[in-house]
PLY file of the C-alpha trace (Angstrom):
ply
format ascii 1.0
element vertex 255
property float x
property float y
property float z
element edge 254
property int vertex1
property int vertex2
end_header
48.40 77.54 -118.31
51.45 75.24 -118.69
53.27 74.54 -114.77
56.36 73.02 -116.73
56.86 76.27 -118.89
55.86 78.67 -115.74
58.45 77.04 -113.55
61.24 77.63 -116.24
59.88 80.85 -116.34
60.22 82.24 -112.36
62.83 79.90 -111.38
65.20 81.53 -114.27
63.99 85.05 -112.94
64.96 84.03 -109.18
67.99 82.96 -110.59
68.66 85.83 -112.63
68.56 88.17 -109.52
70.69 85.76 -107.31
73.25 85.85 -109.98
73.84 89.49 -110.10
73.94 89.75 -106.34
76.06 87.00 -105.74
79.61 87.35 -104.69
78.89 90.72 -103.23
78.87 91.43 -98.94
75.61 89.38 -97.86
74.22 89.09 -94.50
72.90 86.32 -92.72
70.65 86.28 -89.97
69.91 83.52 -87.48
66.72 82.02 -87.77
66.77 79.54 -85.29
69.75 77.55 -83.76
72.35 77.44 -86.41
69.62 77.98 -89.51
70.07 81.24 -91.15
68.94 83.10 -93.61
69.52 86.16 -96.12
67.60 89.25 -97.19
68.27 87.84 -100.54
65.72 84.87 -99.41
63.21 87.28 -98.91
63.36 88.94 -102.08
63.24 86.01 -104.22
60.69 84.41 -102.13
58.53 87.85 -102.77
60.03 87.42 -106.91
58.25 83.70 -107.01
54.94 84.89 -104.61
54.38 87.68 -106.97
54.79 85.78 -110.17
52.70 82.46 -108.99
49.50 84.55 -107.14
49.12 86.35 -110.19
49.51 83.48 -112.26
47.22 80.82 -110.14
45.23 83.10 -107.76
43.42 79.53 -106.83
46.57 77.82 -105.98
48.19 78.03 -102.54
52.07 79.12 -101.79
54.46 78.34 -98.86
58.31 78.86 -99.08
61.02 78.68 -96.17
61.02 82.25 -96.42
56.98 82.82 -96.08
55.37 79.41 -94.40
52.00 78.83 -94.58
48.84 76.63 -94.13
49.19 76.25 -98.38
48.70 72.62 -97.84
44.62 73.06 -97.23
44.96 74.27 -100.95
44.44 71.04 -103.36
47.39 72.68 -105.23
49.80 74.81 -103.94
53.35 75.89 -104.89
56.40 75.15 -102.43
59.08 77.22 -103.08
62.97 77.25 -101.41
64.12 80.51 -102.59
67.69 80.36 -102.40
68.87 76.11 -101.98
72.44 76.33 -100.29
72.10 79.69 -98.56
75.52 79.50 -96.60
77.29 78.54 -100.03
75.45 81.41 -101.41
76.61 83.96 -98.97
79.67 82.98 -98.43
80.71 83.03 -102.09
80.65 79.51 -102.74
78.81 79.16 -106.41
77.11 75.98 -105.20
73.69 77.05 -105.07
70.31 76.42 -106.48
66.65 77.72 -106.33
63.89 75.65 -106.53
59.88 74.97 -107.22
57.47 72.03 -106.48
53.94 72.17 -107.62
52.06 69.90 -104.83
48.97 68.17 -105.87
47.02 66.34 -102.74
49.88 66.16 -100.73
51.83 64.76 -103.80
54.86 66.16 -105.46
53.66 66.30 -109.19
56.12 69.02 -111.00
59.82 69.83 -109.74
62.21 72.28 -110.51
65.76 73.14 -109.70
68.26 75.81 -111.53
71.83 76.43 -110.49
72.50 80.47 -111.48
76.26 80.30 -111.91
76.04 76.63 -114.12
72.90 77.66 -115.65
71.75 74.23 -115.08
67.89 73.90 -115.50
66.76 70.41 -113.73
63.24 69.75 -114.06
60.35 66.81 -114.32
57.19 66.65 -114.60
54.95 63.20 -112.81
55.13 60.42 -115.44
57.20 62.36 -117.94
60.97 61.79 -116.79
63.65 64.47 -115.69
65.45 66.36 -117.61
68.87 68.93 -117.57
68.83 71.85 -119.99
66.37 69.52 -122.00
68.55 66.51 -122.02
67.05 63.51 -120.56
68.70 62.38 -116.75
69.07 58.66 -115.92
69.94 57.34 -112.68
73.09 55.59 -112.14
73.62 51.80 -112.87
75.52 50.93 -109.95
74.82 48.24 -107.57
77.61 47.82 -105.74
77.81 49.90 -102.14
81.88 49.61 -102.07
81.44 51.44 -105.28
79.08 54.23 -104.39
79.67 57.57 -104.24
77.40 58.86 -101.41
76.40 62.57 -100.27
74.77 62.66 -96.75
72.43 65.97 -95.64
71.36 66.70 -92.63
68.63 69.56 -90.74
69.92 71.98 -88.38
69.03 70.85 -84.75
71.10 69.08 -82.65
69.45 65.68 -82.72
70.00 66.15 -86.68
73.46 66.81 -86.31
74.53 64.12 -83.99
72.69 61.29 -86.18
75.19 62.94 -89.22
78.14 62.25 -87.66
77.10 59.11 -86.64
75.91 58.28 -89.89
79.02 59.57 -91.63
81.01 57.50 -89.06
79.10 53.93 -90.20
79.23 54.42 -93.57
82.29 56.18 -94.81
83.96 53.03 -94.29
81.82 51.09 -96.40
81.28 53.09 -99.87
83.77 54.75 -102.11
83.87 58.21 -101.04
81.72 61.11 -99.47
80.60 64.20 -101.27
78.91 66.96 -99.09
77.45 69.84 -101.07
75.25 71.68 -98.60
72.24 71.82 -100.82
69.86 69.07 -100.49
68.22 70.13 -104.29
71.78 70.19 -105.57
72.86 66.62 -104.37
69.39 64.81 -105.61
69.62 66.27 -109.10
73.35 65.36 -108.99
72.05 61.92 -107.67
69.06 61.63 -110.89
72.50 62.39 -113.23
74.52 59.71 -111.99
77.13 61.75 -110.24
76.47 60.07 -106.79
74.77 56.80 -106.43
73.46 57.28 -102.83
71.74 60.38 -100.71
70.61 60.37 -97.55
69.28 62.92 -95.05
67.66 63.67 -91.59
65.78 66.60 -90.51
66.20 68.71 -93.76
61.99 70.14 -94.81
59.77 69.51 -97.51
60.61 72.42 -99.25
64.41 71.39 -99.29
63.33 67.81 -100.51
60.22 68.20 -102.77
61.69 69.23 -106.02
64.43 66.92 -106.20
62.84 64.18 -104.81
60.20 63.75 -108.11
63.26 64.20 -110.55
65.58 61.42 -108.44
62.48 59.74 -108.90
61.63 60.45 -112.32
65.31 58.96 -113.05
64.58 55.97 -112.26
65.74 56.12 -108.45
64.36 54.73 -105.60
62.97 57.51 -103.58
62.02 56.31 -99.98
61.95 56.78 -95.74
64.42 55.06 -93.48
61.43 52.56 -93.09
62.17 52.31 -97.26
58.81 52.96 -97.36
57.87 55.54 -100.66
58.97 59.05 -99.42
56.21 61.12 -98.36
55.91 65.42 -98.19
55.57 64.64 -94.38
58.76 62.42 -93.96
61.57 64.68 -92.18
63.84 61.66 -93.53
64.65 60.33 -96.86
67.28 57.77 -98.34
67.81 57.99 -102.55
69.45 55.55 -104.64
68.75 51.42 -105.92
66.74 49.28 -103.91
70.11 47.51 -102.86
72.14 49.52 -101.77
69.66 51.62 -99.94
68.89 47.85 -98.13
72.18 47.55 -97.26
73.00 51.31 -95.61
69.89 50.97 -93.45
71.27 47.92 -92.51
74.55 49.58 -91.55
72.93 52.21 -90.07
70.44 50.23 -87.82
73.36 48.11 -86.89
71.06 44.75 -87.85
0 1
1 2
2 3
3 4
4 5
5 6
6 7
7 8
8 9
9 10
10 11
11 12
12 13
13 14
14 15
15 16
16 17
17 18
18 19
19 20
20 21
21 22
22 23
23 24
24 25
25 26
26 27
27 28
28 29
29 30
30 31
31 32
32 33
33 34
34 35
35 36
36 37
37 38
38 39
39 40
40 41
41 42
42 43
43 44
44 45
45 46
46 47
47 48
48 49
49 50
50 51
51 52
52 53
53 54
54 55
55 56
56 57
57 58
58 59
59 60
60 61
61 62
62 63
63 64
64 65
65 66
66 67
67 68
68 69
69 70
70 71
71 72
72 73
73 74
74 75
75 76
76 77
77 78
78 79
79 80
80 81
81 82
82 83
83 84
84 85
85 86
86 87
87 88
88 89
89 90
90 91
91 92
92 93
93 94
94 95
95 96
96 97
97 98
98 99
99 100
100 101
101 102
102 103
103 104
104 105
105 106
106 107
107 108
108 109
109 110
110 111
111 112
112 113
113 114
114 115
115 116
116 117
117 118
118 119
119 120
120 121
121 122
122 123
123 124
124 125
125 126
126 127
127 128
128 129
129 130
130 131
131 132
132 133
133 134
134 135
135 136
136 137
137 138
138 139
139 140
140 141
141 142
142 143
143 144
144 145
145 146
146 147
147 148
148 149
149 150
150 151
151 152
152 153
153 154
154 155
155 156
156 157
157 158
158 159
159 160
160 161
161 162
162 163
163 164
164 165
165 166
166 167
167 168
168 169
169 170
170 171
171 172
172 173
173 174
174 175
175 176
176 177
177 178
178 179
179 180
180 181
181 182
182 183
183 184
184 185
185 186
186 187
187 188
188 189
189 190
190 191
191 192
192 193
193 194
194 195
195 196
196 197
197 198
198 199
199 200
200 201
201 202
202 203
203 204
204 205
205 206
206 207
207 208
208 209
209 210
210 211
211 212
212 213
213 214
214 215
215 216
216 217
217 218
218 219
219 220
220 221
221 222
222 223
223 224
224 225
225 226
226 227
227 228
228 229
229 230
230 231
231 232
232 233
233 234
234 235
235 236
236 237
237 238
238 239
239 240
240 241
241 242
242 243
243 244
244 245
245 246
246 247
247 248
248 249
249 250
250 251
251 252
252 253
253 254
């Protein structure tokens, strides 16, 4: 069994159905405060479930769509069916779907393809990150003033006010802002070089796990607002070099 060529495998299938479904009437559905979701997250949730159970019956599975206790496996999949669901349904083509293989609480295989670019992001642990095969390296750039930085953020309230806050303290310091609205999207972008600096608050692990190992991978520092290594439990993660991550947390802790 090979997880690298299995991931390429289901996460081009979920994509494949996405693609010929998107752009037509979708429906979202409120999970919870102002998260939503699809039936089109359901079905490709129930595309990877299928695929993976038959394919590692020993191996547990959890995706936003179908949560679980997966994490008492040793290995289990974590799966975000449809990355960007609001750009998704609203016709936006900004939208991914996305695979982690979890090994003791450790991301150890990541996966991320974008439908309409047909953009297939993936790493293994120790082996680097790659885009349609072609090795990813993280930007060069030192220099905040310089930085092109994407901010995420999770749904609730407390989330949303520390975005705008955030947004308001450091805007003023870096280049320019890019906001995607897909947390998978913006780290891959981040492990290419497009933007030198992510950060996010309250997103889940299933959101962060893929792209996290390829950022990673990249040669990015992956870490908590404590810049502590990131963890699968951390609801908070800043991406980028070691300095200007040091200097945003200063910013944003006002020391």
């Amino acid at each position: 069994m090979s997880h690298k060529t299995d991931c390429q495998i289901i996460v081009k299938k979920a994509g494949s159905y996405l693609l010929s479904h998107f752009g037509k009437a979708v429906t979202q559905t409120t999970k919870k405060g102002k998260h939503y979701h699809t039936l089109e997250d359901k079905i490709v949730s129930d595309i990877y479930k299928h695929f993976l159970t038959l394919k590692y019956p020993s191996y547990g599975f959890s995706s936003e769509e179908e949560p679980s206790s997966a994490s008492s496996h040793k290995y289990y999949w974590l799966v975000d069916p449809i990355e960007g669901t609001t750009n998704f349904s609203r016709g936006i083509p900004l939208f991914a779907t996305q695979i982690a293989l979890i090994h003791n609480e450790k991301v150890v295989v990541g996966c991320v393809y974008l439908p309409i670019q047909n953009e297939f992001t993936q790493t293994t642990k120790n082996r680097g990150s790659t885009c349609n095969g072609l090795p990813l390296s993280f930007s060069s750039n030192t220099s905040l003033v310089e930085s092109v930085m994407s901010i995420g953020k999770g749904t609730d309230s407390d989330n949303l006010a520390w975005w705008g806050q955030s947004v308001s303290l450091l805007s003023p310091q870096v280049r320019t802002i890019r906001l995607l609205g897909a947390t998978g999207i913006e780290l891959c972008y981040l492990a290419s070089g497009k933007i030198d600096l992510y950060l996010n608050y309250g997103s889940k692990p299933y959101d962060y796990a893929p792209g996290s190992l390829i950022a990673k991978e990249a040669g990015a520092n992956v870490c908590n607002f404590d810049q502590k290594s990131w963890s699968i439990k951390n609801s908070d993660i800043i991406v980028g070099n070691k300095k200007i991550i040091n200097e945003s947390i200063i910013l944003l802790k006002g020391k």
